[in-house]
C-alpha positions in Angstrom: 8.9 -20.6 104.4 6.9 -20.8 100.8 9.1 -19.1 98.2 7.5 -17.7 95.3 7.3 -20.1 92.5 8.1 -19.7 89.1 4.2 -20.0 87.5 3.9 -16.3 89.8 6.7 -14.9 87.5 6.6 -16.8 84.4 5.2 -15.2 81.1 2.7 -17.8 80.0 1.9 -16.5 76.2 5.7 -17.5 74.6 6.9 -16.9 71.3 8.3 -20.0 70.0 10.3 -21.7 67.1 9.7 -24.8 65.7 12.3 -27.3 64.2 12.1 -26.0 60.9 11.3 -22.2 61.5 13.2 -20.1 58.7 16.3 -17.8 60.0 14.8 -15.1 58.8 11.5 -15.6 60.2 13.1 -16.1 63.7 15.1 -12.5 63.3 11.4 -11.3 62.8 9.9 -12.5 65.9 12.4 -11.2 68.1 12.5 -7.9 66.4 8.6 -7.7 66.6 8.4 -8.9 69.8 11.2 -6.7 70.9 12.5 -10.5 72.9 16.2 -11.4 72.5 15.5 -15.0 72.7 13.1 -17.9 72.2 12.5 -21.6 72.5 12.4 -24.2 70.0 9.9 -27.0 70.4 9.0 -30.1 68.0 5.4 -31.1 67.1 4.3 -32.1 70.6 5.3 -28.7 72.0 8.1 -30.3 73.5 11.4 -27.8 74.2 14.2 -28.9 72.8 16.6 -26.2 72.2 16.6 -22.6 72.6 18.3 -19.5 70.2 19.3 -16.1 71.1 20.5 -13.3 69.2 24.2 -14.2 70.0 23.0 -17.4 67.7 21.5 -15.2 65.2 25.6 -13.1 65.4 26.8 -16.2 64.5 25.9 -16.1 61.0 28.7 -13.3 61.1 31.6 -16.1 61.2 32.9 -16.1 58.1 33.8 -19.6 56.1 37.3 -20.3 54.9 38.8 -17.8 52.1 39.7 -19.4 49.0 43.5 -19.5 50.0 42.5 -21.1 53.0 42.3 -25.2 53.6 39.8 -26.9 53.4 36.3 -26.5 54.7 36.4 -30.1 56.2 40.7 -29.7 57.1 39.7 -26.7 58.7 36.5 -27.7 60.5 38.4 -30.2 62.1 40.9 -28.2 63.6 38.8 -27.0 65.3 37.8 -27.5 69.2 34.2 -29.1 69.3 32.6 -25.8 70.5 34.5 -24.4 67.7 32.5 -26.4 64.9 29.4 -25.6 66.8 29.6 -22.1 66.0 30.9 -22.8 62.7 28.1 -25.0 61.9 25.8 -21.9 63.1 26.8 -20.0 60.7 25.9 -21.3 58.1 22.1 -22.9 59.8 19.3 -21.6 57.6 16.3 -22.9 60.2 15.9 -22.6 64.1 16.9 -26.8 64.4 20.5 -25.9 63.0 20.4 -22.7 64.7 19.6 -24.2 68.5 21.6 -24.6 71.4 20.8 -28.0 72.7 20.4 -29.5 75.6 18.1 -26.7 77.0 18.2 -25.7 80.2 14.3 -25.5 81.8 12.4 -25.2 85.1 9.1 -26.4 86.2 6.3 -23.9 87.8 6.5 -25.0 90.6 9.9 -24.3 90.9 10.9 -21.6 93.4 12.7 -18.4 92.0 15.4 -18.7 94.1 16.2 -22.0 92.2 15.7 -20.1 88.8 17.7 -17.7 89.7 20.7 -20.3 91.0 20.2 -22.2 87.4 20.8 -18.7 85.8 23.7 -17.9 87.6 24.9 -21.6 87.1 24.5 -21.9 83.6 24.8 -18.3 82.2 21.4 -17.7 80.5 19.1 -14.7 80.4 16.2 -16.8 79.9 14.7 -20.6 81.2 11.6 -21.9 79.3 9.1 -23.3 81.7 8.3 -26.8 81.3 5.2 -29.2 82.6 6.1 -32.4 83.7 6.4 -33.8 80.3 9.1 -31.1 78.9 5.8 -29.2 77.3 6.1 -25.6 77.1 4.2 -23.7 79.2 5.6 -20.4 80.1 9.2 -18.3 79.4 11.0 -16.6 82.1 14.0 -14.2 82.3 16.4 -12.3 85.0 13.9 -9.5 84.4 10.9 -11.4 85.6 13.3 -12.6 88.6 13.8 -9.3 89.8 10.2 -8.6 90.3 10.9 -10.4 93.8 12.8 -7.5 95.0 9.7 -5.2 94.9 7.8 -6.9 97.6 6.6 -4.2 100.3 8.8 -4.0 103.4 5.8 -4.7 105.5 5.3 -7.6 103.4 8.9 -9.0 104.1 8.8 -7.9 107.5 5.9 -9.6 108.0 6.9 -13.5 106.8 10.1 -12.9 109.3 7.7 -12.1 112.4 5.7 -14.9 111.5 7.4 -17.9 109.7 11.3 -17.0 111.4 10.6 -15.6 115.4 7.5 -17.5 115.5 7.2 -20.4 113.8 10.8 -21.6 113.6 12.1 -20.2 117.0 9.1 -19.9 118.9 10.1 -16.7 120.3 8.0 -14.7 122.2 6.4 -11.5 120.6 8.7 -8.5 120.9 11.5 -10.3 121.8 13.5 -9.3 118.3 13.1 -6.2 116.7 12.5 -6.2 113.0 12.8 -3.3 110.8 12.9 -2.9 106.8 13.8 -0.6 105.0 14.0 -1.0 100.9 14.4 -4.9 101.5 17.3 -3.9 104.5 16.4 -5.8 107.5 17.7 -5.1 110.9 17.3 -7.8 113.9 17.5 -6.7 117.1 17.3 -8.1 120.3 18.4 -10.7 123.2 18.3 -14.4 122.5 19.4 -17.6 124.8 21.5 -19.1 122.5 23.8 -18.3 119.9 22.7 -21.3 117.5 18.8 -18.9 117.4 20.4 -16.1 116.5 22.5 -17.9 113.5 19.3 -19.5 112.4 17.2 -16.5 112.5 20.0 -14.3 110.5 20.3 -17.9 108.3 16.9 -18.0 107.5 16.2 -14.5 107.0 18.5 -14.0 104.4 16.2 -16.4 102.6 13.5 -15.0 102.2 11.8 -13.6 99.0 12.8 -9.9 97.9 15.4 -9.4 101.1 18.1 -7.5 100.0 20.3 -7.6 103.3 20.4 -8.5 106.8 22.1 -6.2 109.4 22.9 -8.9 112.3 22.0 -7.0 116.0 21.4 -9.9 117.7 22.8 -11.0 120.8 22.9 -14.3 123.3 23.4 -15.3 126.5 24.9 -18.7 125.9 27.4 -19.5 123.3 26.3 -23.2 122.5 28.0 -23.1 119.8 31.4 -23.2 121.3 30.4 -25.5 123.7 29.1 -28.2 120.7 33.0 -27.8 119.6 34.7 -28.5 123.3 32.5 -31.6 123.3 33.4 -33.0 120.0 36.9 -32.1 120.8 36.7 -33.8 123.9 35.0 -36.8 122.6 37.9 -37.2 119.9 40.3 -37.0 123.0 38.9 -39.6 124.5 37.7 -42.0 121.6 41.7 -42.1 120.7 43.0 -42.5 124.0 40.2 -45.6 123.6 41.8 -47.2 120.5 45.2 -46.3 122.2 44.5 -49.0 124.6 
């Protein structure tokens, strides 16, 4: 199975920072653009960090009062993601303002892996890299969920042919498949237990399915018999070293 790739999603025109982009002009282009974040590249076009407004919020901490300790005493009380939002706010350009190391993908990249690295690392966005870390595209858990608007007869029609057909080599007819807003049902009589794992396994896997409603049946539970014949060649591989 092909999943879709990233460069199908990706938003190519990106609004980007440089190192020594202005605060204020970064609070502009994402209030003009109507974006909540944005890469920062250097002068090679490079990524090397990336700001969101939450960045931009940090500005909101507040320094030390003057009854307070010191700015260095109290900066090192702090835990080390502690001075990193201190240090935020009080950045005056995008390089102070960054979070660093940023996380990226390539276009050729399947969503599902996006989607895994979003989860993973709790971002709304990924900037798109080429194979030199140049910027070359933006995209975000909106553009993700495009993938769940593929036509049912679409998605029912990669299961027929890349799941019965050319993974199990079944037979046309032999398993019902239905879809109904990204729903699949599968339906039918297989000879082993082990197709009818893979066929669920696999189907769950492809681009814009929602769930899989498991109707499947088997004549042969290979399965169990694959456990009996481990357990009987543990059996007899200790009554071996027994001797």
């Amino acid at each position: 199975m092909q999943h879709d790739k990233i460069g199908s999603v990706m938003t190519a025109e990106v609004v980007r920072a440089e190192y020594g982009t202005p605060f204020k002009e970064i609070a502009r282009m994402l209030l003009d653009h109507r974006i909540s974040g944005l890469p920062v590249v250097d002068e090679e076009d490079r990524v090397i960090g990336v700001i969101s407004e939450t960045d931009l919020m940090s500005r909101q901490i507040q320094a030390p009062g003057a009854h307070e300790p010191p700015r260095r005493q109290w900066l090192s009380g702090l835990s080390a993601s502690g001075r990193r939002r201190a240090a935020k706010a009080s950045a005056r350009t995008a390089g102070q303002l960054m979070t660093e190391p940023p996380v990226t993908v390539h276009a050729d990249d399947t969503i599902v892996e996006a989607a895994r690295t979003m989860a993973r690392r709790q971002v709304e966005r990924l900037p798109v890299v080429d194979e030199e870390d140049r910027l070359v595209g933006i995209v975000t858990r909106r553009d993700l969920l495009r993938v769940f608007l593929r036509p049912d007869a679409e998605i029912r029609e990669e299961v027929v042919r890349e799941v019965l057909g050319n993974t199990l080599s079944l037979a046309p007819g032999t398993v019902s498949v239905s879809v109904t807003e990204g729903v699949i049902t599968l339906e039918g009589h297989l000879e082993r237990r082990t197709d009818t794992e893979i066929a669920v396994s696999m189907t769950r896997q492809i681009d814009g399915v929602v769930d899989v409603v498991d109707k499947l049946t088997f004549r042969l539970d290979d399965a169990r018999i694959q456990r009996e014949d481990q357990a009987l060649h543990g059996v007899a591989d200790n009554w071996l070293r027994g001797r």
